[in-house]
C-alpha positions in Angstrom: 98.8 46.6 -12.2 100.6 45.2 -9.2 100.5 41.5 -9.0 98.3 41.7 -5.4 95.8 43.2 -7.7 96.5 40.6 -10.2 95.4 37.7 -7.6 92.6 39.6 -5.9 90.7 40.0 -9.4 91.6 36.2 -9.8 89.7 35.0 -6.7 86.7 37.3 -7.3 83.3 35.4 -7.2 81.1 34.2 -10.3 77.3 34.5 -10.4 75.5 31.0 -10.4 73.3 31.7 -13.6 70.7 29.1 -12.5 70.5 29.9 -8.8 67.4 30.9 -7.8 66.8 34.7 -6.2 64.8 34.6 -3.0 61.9 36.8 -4.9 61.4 34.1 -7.5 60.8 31.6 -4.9 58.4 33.4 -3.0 56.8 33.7 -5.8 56.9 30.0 -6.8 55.6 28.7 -3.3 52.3 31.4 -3.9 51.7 29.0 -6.6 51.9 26.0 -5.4 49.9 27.3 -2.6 47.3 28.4 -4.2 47.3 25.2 -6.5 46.6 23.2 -3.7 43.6 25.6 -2.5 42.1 24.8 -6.3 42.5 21.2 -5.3 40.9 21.3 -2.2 37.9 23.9 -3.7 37.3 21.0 -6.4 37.3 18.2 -4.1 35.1 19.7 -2.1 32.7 20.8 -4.7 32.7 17.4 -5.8 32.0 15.6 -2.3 29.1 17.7 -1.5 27.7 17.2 -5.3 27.8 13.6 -4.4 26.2 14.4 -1.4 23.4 16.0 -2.8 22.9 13.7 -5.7 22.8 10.5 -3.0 20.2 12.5 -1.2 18.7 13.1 -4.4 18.1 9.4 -5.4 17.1 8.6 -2.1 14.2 10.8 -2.1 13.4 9.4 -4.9 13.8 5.8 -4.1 11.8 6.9 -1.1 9.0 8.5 -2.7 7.6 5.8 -5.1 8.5 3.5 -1.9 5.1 5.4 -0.6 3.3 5.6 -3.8 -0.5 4.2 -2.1 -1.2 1.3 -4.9 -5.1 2.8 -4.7 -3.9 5.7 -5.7 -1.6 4.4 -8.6 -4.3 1.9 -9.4 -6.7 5.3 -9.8 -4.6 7.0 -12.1 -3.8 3.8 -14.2 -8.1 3.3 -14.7 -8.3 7.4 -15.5 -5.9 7.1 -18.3 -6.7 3.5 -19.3 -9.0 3.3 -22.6 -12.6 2.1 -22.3 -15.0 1.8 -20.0 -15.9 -1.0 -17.1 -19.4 -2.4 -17.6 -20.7 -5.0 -15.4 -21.7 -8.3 -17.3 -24.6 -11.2 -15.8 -23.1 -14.8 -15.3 -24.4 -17.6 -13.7 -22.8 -18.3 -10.0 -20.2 -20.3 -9.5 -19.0 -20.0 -13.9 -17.6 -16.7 -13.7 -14.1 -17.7 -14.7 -15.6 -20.0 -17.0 -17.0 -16.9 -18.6 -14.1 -15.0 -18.5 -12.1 -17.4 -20.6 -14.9 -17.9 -22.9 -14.8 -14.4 -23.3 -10.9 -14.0 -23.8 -10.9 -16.9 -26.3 -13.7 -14.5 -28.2 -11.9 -11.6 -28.1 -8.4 -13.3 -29.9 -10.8 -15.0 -32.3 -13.0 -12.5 -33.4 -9.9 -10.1 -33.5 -11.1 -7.9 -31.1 -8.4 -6.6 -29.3 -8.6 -2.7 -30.1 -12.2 -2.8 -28.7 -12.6 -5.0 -25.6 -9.5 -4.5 -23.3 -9.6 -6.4 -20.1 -11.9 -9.3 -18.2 -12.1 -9.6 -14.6 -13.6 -11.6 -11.8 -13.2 -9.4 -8.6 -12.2 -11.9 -5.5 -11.5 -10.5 -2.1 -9.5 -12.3 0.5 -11.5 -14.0 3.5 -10.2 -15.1 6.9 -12.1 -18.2 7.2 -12.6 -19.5 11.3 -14.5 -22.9 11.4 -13.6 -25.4 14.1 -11.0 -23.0 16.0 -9.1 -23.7 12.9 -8.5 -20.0 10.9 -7.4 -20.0 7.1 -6.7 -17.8 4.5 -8.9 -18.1 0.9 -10.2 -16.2 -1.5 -13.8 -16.1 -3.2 -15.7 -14.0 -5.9 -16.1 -11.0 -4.5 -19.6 -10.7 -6.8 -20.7 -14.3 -7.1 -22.7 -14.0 -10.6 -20.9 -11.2 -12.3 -17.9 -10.1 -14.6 -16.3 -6.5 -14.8 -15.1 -5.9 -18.8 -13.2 -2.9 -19.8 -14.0 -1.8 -23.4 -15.6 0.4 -25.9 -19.2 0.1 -26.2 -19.1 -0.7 -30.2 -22.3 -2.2 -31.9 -19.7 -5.7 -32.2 -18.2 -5.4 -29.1 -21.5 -5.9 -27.6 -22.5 -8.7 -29.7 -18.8 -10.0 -28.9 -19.6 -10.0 -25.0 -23.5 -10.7 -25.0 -23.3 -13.5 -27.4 -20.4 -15.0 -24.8 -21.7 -18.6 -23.4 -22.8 -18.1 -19.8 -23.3 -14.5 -20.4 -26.8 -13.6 -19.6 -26.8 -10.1 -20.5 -25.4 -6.7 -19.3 -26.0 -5.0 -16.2 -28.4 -1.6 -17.0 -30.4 -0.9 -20.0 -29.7 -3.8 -22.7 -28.3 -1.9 -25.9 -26.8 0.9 -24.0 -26.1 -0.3 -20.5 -24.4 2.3 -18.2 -20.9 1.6 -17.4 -19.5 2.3 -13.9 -17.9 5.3 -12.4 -14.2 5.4 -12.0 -14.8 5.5 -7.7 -16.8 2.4 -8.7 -14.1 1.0 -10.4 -11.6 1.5 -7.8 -13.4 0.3 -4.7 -14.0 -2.9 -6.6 -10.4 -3.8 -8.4 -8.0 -1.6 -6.4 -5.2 -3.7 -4.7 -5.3 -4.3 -1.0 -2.3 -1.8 0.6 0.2 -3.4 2.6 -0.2 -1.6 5.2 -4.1 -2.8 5.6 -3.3 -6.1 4.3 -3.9 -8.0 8.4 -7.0 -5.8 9.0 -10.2 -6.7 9.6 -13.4 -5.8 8.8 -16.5 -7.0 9.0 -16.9 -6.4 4.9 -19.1 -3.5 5.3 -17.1 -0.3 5.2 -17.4 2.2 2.4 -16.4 1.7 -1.4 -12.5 1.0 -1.5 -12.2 -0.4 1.8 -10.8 -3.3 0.1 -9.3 -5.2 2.9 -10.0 -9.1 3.7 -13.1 -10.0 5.9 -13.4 -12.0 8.8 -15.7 -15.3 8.5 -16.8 -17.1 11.7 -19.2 -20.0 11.9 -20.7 -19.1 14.8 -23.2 -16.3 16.0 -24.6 -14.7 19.7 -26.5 -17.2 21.4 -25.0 -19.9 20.3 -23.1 -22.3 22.6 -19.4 -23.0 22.5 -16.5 -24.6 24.0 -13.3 -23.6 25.1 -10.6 -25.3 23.5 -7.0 -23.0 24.3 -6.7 -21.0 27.8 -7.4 -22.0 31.0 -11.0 -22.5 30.6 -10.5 -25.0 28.4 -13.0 -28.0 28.5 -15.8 -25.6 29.5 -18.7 -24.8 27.5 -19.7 -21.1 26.8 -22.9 -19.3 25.9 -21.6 -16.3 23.2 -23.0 -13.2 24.4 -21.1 -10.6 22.0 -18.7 -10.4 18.8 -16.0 -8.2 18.6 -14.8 -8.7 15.1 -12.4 -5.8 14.7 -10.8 -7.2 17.9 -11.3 -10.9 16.6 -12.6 -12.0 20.1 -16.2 -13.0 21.9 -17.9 -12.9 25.0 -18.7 -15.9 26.4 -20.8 -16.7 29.7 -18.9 -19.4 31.5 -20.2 -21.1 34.2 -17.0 -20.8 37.4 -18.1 -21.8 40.6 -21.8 -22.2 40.3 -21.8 -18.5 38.6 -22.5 -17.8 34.8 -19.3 -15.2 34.4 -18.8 -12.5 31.0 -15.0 -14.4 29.7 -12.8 -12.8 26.3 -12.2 -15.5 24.1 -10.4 -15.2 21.0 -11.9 -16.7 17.8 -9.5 -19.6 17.9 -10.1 -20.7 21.2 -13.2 -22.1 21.3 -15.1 -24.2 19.1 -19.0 -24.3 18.4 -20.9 -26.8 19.6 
């Protein structure tokens, strides 16, 4: 071997064992690529499940937001154990009676047999003077409602009761009331009804406050807010959904038909 071909095998290249061929990267950035697709799938995935279970609770949150307490209040009395009788008092001792009646039922240890006492009370809108107020009174002035099984001793528990003057209906077996009863009677006021008025009258479970005005048509009146203030009125009609009269004022010689809210005018 000449010594030119000596020094040409001397400078010959050597192969990189860890350099990298340009299939294996290729290969290598697929990967990575579709790693990052997987990452992006999941994270996905997981926003919109966190979408959906936000949405979920919020149904949720809104539907027992709209629960109607009537409703609520029915299906608590159809599942509730006993019955409601109504129970004779004398007016103005009713929750006088109740307690009495409470104070029986820890004594006498009869818990499992007579469930609940109640004096229904209704909310009133009271209008004396031009002055209105809120109260509340007994709904059934002279009775008590009493959930409980009709035993042989939970009778004598309730009848023998001081103040009690018997049950309503037949006096061993009185009849105890439906559940519609029960409802139109005990069933909260809604929210939604809570400002409305009513003249008391409406059907069974119209539970909503009344209106109470000391005044009636024909009787005389006098202005006391507005501009016919000072002036004296004859009442000629009474709107009570609207919460207003008519009253005949005299203007200028001439008896004229004037809307008057309750609290403007005082009676006379």
């Amino acid at each position: 071997m000449s010594d030119q071909d000596e020094n040409v095998t001397a400078v010959s290249p050597t192969v990189d064992p860890f350099a990298t061929s340009p299939a294996d990267s290729s290969s290598e950035d697929a990967a990575i690529a579709v790693d990052l697709d997987e990452i992006l799938e999941e994270a996905v995935v997981a926003v919109e499940e966190a979408i959906v279970e936000e949405a979920i609770v919020e149904a949720i949150e809104d539907a027992e937001e709209e629960v109607d307490p009537v409703v609520a209040f029915r299906e608590q009395m159809r599942s509730a154990p006993g019955d409601w009788f109504v129970i004779h008092s004398y007016a103005g001792y009713e929750n006088k009676v109740k307690g009495n009646l409470e104070s029986r039922i820890n004594s006498l240890n009869m818990e499992d047999y007579i469930f609940q006492v109640e004096v229904p009370v209704e909310e009133v809108t009271e209008i004396k003077s031009g002055v209105r107020k809120q109260i509340k009174r007994n709904k059934f002035p002279g009775y008590v409602l009493v959930r409980m099984e009709m035993t042989d001793e939970a009778w004598g528990t309730v009848r023998h009761t001081p103040g009690v003057t018997g049950f309503v209906g037949h006096g061993h077996q009185p009849s105890p009331l439906s559940l519609d009863e029960v409802v139109g009677i005990l069933a909260p006021v809604p929210e939604k009804k809570a400002g409305a008025a009513t003249t008391g009258t409406g059907p069974l479970g119209t539970n909503v406050p009344t209106i109470e005005i000391d005044f009636a048509v024909g009787d005389s009146v006098t202005v006391v807010d507005g501009p016919f203030a000072t002036l004296h009125a004859s009442i000629s009609e009474i709107n009570i959904e609207a919460q207003k009269i008519t009253g005949m004022v005299e203007i200028f010689g001439r008896e004229t038909p004037v809307e008057l809210a309750f609290n403007q005018v005082v009676k006379n």
